[in-house]
TIKEBA-866125 format. One record per residue (C-alpha): x, y, z. Coordinates in steps of 0.5 Angstrom, whole numbers, plus 500, padded with zeros to 3 digits. Each point is the difference from the previous one (the first is absolute). Example, Ala and Ser with C-alpha at 12.3 -4.5 7.8 and 13.67 -1.06 7.14 Angstrom:
BEGIN
px	py	pz
525	491	516
502	507	498
This chain:
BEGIN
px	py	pz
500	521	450
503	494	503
507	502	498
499	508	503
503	503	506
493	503	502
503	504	506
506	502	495
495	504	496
496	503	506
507	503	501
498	504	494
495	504	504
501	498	508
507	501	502
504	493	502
502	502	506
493	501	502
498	493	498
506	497	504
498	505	507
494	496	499
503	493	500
504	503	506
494	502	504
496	494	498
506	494	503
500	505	507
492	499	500
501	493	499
506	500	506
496	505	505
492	495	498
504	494	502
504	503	506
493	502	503
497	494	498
506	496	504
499	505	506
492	500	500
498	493	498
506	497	504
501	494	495
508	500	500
499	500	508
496	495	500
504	496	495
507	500	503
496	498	507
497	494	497
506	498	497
504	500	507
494	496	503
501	495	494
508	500	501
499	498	507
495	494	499
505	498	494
501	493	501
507	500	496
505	506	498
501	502	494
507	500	497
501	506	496
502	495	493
492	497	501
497	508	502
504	502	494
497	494	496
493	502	503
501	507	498
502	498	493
493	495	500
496	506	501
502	505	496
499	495	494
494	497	502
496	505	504
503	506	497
502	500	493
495	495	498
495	501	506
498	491	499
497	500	506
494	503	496
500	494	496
500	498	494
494	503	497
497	506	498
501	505	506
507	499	499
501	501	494
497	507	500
503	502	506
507	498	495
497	504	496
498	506	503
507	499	505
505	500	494
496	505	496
501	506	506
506	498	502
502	502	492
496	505	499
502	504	506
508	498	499
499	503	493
497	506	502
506	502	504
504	498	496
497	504	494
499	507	505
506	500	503
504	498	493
497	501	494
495	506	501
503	505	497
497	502	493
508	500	497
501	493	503
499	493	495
496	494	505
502	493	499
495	497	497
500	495	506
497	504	505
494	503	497
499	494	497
500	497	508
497	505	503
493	498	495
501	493	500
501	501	508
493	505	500
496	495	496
502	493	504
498	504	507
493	502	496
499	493	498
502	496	506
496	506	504
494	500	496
501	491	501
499	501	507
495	505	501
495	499	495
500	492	502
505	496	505
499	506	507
498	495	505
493	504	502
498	500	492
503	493	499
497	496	506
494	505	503
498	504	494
501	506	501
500	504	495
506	502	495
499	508	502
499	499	508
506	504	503
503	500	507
506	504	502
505	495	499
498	499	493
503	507	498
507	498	500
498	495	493
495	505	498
505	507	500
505	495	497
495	497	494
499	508	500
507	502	499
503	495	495
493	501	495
500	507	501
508	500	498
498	495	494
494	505	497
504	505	501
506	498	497
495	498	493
497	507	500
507	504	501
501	495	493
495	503	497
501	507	501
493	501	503
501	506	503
497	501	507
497	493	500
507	497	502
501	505	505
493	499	503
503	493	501
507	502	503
495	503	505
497	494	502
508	497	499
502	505	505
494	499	506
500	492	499
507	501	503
500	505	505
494	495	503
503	494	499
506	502	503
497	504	505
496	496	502
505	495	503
497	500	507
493	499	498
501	494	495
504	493	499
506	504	497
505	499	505
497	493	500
507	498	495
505	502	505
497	496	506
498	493	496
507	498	499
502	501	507
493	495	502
502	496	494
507	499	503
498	499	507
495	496	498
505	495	498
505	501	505
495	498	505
498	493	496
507	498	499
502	502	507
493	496	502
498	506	504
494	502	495
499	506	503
498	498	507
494	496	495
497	493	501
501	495	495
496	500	494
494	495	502
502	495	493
506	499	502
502	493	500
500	496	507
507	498	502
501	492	502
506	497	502
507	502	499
500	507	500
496	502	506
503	504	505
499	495	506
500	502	508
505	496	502
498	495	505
499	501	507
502	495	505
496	499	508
């Protein structure tokens, strides 16, 4: 099962074009969701007038080697690693779940668009990747829903308490679940069973990827741009036109800006 092309043996029955067409439709849902969701909600706009707020009130300007460095800081810290949930279990499960998709998406391309054709060998890395990918995304996911949600962890809510903004995690769990039991039942050559799933696959896609203006989808291309605003504003000292945090040290002596003198 781990080491099969799920998708090159669907070919057998659905034509490749047809799964990749999906795929092409799937990438301009995401794009139109995401435009609408800028257009309506009026995040991005927003986010470039904070900025220039805050570019205003910098106490310092930034050469481009100290934003380059700044840049650099964050895509290692706030994205690649997301530390600024801590060191403890919600991180990890985040990893896991961030890592997971990021694989079993990559994977999925790269076996449609390359290797699903019947006549076709796959290297055994991408089926490989896209299952792994599948159960880290499930793992992570699962993590998170059933114990470290703030409103179960900290107000308990009940696990099965959904609002809106739980349906990007929830088609996402839906899709890399469904993608798994499909490809064990396609194993099995349990005729029907396999397609049923296939079914659930499909639907779980369409709503995940559809649904982009209604969910938390286009929250992974707006947080690095905050994450890097974010920085940029603490290292010019603007903070984004926010006060200093209420535990920060007191400054005596040397290191105070002073008003100078005035003399009557």
């Amino acid at each position: 099962m781990i080491t099969t092309n799920p998708f090159s043996i669907l070919s057998e029955t659905v034509p490749a074009i047809a799964t990749q067409s999906f795929v092409v439709v799937m990438a301009f849902l995401v794009v139109i969701g995401t435009l609408v969701d800028i257009i309506h909600k009026k995040n991005v706009k927003y986010f470039f007038e904070n900025a220039k707020k805050a570019k205003q009130s910098a106490k310092k300007k930034l050469t481009t080697r100290e934003k380059t460095s700044v840049a650099i800081k964050t895509v290692a810290s706030d994205i690649l690693t997301t530390s600024e949930l801590g060191a403890g279990k919600r991180r990890v499960a985040h990893l896991l779940g961030m890592y997971g998709t990021l694989l079993f998406w990559f994977a999925s391309v790269i076996m449609i668009f390359c290797y699903s054709s019947i006549d076709t060998v796959t290297p055994i890395i991408w089926p490989i990747l896209w299952h792994v990918g599948a159960i880290m995304t499930c793992l992570g996911g699962f993590w998170f829903w059933l114990f470290l949600r703030v409103d179960v962890y900290s107000e308990a809510h009940p696990w099965y308490r959904i609002i809106q903004a739980d349906l990007f995690v929830l088609s996402l769990l839906a899709t890399a679940t469904f993608g798994l039991i499909w490809s064990f039942l396609q194993s099995l050559n349990i005729s029907g069973w396999d397609n049923l799933f296939l079914i659930f696959f499909i639907i779980s896609n369409i709503i995940l990827f559809g649904g982009v203006y209604w969910s938390k989808f286009a929250h992974m291309f707006y947080k690095p741009g905050a994450a890097l605003q974010k920085n940029l504003a603490e290292a010019d000292g603007s903070r984004d036109n926010l006060p200093p945090p209420a535990d920060a040290p007191k400054q005596y002596g040397l290191g105070i800006n002073r008003e100078k003198a005035k003399h009557y």
